[in-house]
C-alpha positions as CSV (number, residue, x, y, z in Angstrom):
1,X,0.0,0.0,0.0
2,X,2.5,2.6,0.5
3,X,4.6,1.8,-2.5
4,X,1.2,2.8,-4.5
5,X,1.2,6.1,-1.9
6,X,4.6,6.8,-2.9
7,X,3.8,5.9,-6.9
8,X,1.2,8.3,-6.5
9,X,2.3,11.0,-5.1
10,X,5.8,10.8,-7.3
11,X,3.4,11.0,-10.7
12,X,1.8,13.5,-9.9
13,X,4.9,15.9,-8.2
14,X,6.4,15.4,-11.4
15,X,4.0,17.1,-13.4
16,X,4.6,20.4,-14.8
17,X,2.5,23.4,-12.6
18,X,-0.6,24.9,-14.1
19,X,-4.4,24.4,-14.2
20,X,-5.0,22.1,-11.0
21,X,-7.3,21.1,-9.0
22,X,-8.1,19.6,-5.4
23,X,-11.3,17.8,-4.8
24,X,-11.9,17.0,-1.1
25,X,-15.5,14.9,-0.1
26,X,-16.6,13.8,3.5
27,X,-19.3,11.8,5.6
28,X,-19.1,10.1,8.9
29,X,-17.4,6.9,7.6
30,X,-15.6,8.1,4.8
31,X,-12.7,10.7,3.6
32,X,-11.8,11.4,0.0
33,X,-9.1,13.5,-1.6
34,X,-8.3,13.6,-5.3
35,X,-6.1,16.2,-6.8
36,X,-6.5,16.6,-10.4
37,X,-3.3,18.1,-12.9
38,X,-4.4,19.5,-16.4
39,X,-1.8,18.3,-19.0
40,X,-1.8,21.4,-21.3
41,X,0.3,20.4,-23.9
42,X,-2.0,16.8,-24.7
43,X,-5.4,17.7,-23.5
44,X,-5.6,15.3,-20.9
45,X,-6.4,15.7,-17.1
46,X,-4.1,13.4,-14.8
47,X,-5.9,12.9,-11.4
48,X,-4.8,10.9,-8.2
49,X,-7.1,9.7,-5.5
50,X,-7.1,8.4,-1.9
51,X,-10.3,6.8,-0.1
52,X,-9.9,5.8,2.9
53,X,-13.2,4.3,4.9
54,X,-12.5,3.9,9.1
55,X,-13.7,0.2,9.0
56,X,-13.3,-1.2,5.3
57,X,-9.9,-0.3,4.4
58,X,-8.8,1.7,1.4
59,X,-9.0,2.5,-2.6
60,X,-6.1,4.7,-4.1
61,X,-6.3,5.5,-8.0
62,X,-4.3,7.7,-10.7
63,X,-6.2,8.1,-13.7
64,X,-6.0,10.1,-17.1
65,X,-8.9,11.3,-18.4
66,X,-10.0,13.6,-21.8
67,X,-12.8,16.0,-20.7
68,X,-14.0,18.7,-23.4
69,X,-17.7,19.5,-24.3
70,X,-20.5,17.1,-25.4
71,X,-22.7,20.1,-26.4
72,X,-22.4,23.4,-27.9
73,X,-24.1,26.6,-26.4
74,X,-24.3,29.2,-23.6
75,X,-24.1,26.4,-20.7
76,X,-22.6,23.1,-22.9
77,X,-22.4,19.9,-21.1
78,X,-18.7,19.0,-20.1
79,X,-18.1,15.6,-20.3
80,X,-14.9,13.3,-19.6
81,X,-13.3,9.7,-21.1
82,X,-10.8,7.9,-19.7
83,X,-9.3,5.3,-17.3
84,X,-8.2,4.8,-13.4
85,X,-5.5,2.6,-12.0
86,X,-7.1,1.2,-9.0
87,X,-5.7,-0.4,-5.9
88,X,-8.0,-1.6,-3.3
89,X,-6.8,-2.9,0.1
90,X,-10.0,-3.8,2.9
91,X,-9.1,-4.6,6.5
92,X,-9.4,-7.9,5.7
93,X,-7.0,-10.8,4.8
94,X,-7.8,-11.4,0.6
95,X,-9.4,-7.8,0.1
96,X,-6.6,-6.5,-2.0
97,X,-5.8,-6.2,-5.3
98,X,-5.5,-3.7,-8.6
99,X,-8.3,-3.1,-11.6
100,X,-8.1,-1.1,-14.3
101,X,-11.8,0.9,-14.4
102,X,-12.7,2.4,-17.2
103,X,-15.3,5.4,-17.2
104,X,-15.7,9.2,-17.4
105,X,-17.7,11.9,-16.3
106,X,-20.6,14.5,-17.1
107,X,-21.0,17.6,-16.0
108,X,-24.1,20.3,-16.3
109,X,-24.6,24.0,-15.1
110,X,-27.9,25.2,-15.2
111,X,-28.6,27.9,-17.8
112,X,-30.8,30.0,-15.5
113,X,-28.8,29.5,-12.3
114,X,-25.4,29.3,-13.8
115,X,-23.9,28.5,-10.3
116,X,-25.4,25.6,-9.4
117,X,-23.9,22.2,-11.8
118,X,-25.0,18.2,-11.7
119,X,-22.4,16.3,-12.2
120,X,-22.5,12.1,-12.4
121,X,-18.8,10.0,-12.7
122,X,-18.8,5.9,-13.3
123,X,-15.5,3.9,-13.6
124,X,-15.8,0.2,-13.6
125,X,-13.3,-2.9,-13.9
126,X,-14.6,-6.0,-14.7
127,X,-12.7,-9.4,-14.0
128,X,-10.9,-9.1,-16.9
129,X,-8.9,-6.1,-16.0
130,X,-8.4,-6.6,-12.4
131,X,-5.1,-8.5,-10.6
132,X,-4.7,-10.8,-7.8
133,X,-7.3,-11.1,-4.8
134,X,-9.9,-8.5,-6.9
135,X,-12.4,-9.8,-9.3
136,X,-14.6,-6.6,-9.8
137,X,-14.7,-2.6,-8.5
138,X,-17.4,-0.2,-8.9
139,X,-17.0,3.4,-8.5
140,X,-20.2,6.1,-9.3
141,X,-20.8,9.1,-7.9
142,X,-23.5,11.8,-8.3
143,X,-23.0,15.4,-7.0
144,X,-24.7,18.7,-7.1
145,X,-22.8,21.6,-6.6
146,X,-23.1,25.6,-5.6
147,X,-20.0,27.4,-7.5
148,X,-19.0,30.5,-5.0
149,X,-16.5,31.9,-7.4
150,X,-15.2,30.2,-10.7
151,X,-13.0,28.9,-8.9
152,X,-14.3,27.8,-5.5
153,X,-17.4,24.9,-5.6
154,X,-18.9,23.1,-2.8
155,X,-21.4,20.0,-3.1
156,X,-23.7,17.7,-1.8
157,X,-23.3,14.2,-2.9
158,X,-24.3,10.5,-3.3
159,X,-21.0,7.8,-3.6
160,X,-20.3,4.0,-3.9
161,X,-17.7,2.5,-4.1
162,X,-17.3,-1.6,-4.0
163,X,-14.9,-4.4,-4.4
164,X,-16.0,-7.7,-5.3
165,X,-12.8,-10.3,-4.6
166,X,-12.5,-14.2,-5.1
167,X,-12.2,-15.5,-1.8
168,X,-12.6,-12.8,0.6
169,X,-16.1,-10.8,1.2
170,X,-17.0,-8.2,-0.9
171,X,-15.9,-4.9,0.7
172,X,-17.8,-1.9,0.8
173,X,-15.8,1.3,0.2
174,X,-18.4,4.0,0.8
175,X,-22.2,3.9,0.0
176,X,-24.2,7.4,0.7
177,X,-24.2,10.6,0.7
178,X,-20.9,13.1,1.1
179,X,-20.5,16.9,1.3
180,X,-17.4,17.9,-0.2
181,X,-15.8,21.5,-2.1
182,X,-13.3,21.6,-5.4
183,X,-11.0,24.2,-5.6
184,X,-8.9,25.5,-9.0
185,X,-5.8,26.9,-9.0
């Protein structure tokens, strides 16, 4: 686990400085930060993430994604392709293992109340893309958010987040609802 930690963090220290992000989401259970690095040059966003739930263990990911626009207008919908590393360690003996989840994102603001934005993310890994003790992982989320400057969002949220493994109970990541904020810098 913290070889992956290290991996992480490494990957995404490297990257050159410039449109970033950090995406920080909370219940009573459950912590989540990602931090999200705009590769200017290719188009692509590189994000790293770290859930950690108090009594079903942890999920860390680094993923590249494409976002542009899936609609043309005054408020077009944003939307996002692309691909997460995962690795998924429960409390449990057997509960560990790496996927690759494939997946994106959409993202609305309302045209009347261009401060408030639905957004909805999926990344899956079946069987076929997912190493040792892991046979399947599941990761949706669906958020609303208020935008306090362009910059500055905070959001109320519904999350799950599951591991299915050979041998070992399925684990539970997070399931319900989350407040978190995004900020850009």
């Amino acid at each position: 686990m913290r070889f992956v930690v290290v991996l992480l963090a490494a990957g995404l220290c490297c990257a050159q400085a410039a449109a970033d992000e950090i995406d920080l989401s909370l219940n009573s259970d459950a912590l989540r930060f990602i931090y999200v690095h705009d590769l200017r040059r290719t188009q692509l966003h590189l994000d790293g993430g770290w859930l950690y739930h108090e009594d079903n263990g942890n999920a860390v990911h680094l993923g590249l994604t494409l976002p542009g626009f899936a609609s043309e207008g005054a408020n077009p919908v944003r939307a996002g392709l692309g691909g997460r590393l995962v690795y998924v360690d429960g409390d449990l003996p057997d509960q560990s293992g790496f996927g690759l989840g494939f997946g994106g994102f959409l993202s609305y603001t309302l045209a009347k109340f261009n401060r408030i934005n639905v957004t909805g993310a999926a990344y899956f890994a079946p069987d076929i893309a997912t190493l040792s003790d892991l046979e399947k992982y599941q990761d949706y989320t669906a958020k609303v958010g208020y935008q306090f400057t362009r910059e500055a969002e905070v959001y109320l949220g519904v999350r799950y987040v599951k591991g299915n493994f050979d041998t070992a109970p399925n684990v539970l990541f997070d399931n319900g609802m989350h407040v978190g904020f995004n900020v850009k810098f």
